[in-house]
N, C-alpha and C positions, 0 to 999 in steps of 0.2 A: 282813316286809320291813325292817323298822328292823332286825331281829338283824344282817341281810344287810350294811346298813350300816355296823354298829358291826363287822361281821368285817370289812370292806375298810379302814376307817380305822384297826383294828389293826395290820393288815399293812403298810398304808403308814407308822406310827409305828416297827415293828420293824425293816422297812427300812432306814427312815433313822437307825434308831441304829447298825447297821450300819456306817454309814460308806462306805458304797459310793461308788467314785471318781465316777462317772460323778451321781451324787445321783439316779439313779431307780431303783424300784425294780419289776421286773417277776414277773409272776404266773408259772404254770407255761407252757410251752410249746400249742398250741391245735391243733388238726388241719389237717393240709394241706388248702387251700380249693382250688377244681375249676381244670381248666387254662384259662389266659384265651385269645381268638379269634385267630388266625393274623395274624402281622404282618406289613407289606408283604414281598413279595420282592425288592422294588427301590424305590430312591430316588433319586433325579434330581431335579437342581435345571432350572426353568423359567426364567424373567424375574425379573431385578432392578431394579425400577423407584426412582427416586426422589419423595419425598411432598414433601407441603406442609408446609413447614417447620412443628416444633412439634406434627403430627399424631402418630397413634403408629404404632411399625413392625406389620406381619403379615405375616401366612404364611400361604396358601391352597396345599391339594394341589387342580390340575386334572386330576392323573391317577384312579386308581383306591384302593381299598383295599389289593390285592395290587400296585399300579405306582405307586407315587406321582410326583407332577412338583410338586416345591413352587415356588411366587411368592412371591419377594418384593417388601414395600414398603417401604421405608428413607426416611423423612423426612430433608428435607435438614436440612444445620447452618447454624447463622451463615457469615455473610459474615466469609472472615478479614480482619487487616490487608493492605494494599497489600503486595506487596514491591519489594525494592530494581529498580532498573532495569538492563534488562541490557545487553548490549554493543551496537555499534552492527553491525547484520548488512552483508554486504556488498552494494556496489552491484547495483544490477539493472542488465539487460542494456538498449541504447538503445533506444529504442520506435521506432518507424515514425513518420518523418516526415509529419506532417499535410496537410492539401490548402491551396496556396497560396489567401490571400483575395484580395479583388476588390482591380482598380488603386482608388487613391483618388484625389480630387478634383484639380487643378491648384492648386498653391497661387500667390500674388499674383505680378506681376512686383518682381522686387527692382530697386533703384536703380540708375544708371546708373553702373559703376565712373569713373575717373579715366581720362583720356587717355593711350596707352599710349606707348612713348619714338620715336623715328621708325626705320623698317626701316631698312636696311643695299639702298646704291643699285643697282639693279636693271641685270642683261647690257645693254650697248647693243645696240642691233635690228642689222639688215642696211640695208648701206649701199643706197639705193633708182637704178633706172637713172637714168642722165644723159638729161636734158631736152632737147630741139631747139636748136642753134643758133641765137642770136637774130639780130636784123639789124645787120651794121655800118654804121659812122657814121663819116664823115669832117668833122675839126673840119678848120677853115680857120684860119690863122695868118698871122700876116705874116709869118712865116718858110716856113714850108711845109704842105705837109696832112700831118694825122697820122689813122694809121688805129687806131680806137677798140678793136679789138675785140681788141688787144694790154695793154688795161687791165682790169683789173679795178676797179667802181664801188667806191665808198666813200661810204656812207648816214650822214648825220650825224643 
């Protein structure tokens, strides 16, 4: 076993005087090894869920061997900075007028204002019927009778 040794650590010193670009150096070629197992015939992605932040991402097939349906799980990232603020959208349309609330209380009576200036004098009425005839009266004079009811009185 040792010989065995000392022959591979030869080859790897001849190698490498070589100069080979790549710096390894390989043995002879080795027999083609057996065909490996049938690979899916289809792949489809499933769900992309996001994780908790700082977890690690994975990949689950919930399909089949021959169907695969891969999941994933993508943790989330930091929180970025804020950004700048954007424009101001436009108005919304009026809303629907609300339901009037209750009357409220009476409030105090207020002061009695100032005396107002005097109105402007009012239509005279209708003149009312003339009264009965009153009784005449004869003054006596030394000169003669007068008959009263050709005066009108005069109320001092």
């Amino acid at each position: 076993m040792n010989e065995e040794i000392f022959e591979n650590a030869r080859r790897v010193i001849e190698c490498a005087n070589q100069n080979r670009p790549s710096g390894c150096c390989f043995g002879p070629t080795g027999p083609t090894g057996p065909t490996g197992p049938q690979g899916p015939a289809t792949v489809s992605i499933g769900t992309t869920t996001t994780g908790i932040p700082g977890s690690q991402a994975t990949v689950t097939n919930s399909g089949s061997a021959q169907s695969s349906v891969l999941n994933f799980v993508i943790p989330a990232g930091a929180t970025g900075a804020t950004g700048a603020t954007g424009p101001t959208g436009p108005q919304g349309l009026q809303g629907i007028p609300g339901v009037d609330g209750a009357t409220g209380p009476t409030g105090p009576t207020g002061a009695t204002g100032s005396t107002g200036p005097q109105g402007l004098q009012g239509i005279p009425g209708v003149n009312g019927t003339t009264g009965p005839t009153g009784p005449t009266h004869t003054l006596r004079s030394e000169k003669k009778d007068v008959n009263t009811s050709l005066f009108k009185p005069i109320f001092l």
